[in-house]
C-alpha positions as CSV (number, residue, x, y, z in Angstrom):
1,X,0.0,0.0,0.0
2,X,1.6,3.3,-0.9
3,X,1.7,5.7,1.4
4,X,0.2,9.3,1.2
5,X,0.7,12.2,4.0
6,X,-1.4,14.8,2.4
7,X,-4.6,15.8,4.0
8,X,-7.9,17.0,3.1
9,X,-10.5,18.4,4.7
10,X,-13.2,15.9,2.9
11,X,-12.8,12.0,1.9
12,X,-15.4,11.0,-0.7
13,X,-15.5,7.7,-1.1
14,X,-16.2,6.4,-4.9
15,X,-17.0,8.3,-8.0
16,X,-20.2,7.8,-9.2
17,X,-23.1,10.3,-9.5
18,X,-23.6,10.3,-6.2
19,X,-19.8,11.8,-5.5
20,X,-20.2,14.3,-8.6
21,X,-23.0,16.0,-6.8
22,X,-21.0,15.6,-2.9
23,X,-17.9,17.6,-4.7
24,X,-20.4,20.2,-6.3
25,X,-22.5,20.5,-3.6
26,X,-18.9,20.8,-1.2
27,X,-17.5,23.3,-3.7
28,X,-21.0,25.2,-4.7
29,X,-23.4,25.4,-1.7
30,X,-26.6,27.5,-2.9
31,X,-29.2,25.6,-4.8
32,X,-30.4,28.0,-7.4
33,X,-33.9,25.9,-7.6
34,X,-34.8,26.7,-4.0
35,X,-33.4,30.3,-3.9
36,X,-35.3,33.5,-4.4
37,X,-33.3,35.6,-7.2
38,X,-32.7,38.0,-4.7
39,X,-30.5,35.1,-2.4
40,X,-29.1,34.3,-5.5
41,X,-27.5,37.8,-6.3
42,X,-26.6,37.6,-2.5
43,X,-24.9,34.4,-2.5
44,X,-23.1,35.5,-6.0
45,X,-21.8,38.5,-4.6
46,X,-20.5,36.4,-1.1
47,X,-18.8,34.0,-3.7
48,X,-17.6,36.9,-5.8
49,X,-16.2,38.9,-3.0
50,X,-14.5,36.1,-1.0
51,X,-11.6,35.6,-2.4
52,X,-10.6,32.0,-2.2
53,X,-12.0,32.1,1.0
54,X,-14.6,30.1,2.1
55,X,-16.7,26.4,0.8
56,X,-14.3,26.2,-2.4
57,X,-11.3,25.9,-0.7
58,X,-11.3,22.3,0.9
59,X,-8.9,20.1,-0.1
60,X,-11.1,16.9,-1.2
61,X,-9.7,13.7,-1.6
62,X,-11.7,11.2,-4.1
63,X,-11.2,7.3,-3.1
64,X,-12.2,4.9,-6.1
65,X,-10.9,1.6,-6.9
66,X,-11.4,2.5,-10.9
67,X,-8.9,5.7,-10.8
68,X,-11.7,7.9,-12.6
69,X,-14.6,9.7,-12.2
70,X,-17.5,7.7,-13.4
71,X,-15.7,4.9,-14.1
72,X,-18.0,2.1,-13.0
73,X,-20.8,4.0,-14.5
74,X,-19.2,4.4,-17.8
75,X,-18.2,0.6,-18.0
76,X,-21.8,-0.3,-17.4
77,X,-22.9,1.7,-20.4
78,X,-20.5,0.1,-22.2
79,X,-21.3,-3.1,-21.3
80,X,-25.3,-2.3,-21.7
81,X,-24.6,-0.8,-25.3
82,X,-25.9,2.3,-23.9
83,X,-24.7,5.1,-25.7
84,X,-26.2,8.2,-23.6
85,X,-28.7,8.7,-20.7
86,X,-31.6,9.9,-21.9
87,X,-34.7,11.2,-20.2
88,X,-38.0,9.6,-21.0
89,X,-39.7,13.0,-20.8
């Protein structure tokens, strides 16, 4: 086992979906669907006028035995034959 010291302030474990929308989520905390627009000016200005202060400066390590975001995902499609996800709407 090879042995890192680095730290990190968040460990997400895998990298599916699920970790895609942890990192965002980590690095982008305001939900624009349950904001009013004047929130979202708010929070844009707070984001604009930190600095590199703040949510989007964690250090976040990703742990996931296939080295790649998505990857288990992506070989699934493959195997499938399923080219892109598509909504049925």
């Amino acid at each position: 086992i090879k042995s890192n010291k680095k730290r990190c302030d968040v460990c997400i474990i895998g990298a599916g979906p699920a970790a895609l929308a942890t990192l965002s989520a980590i690095h982008e905390p305001y939900t624009l669907d349950s904001m009013t627009p004047t929130q979202v000016n708010s929070a844009s200005e707070s984001i604009r006028y930190s600095r590199g202060v703040g949510p989007s400066t964690k250090k976040v390590c990703v742990v996931d035995p296939s080295g790649e975001w998505l990857g288990r995902w992506n070989d699934n499609f493959d195997r499938l034959g399923i080219e892109y996800l598509r909504s049925p709407a």
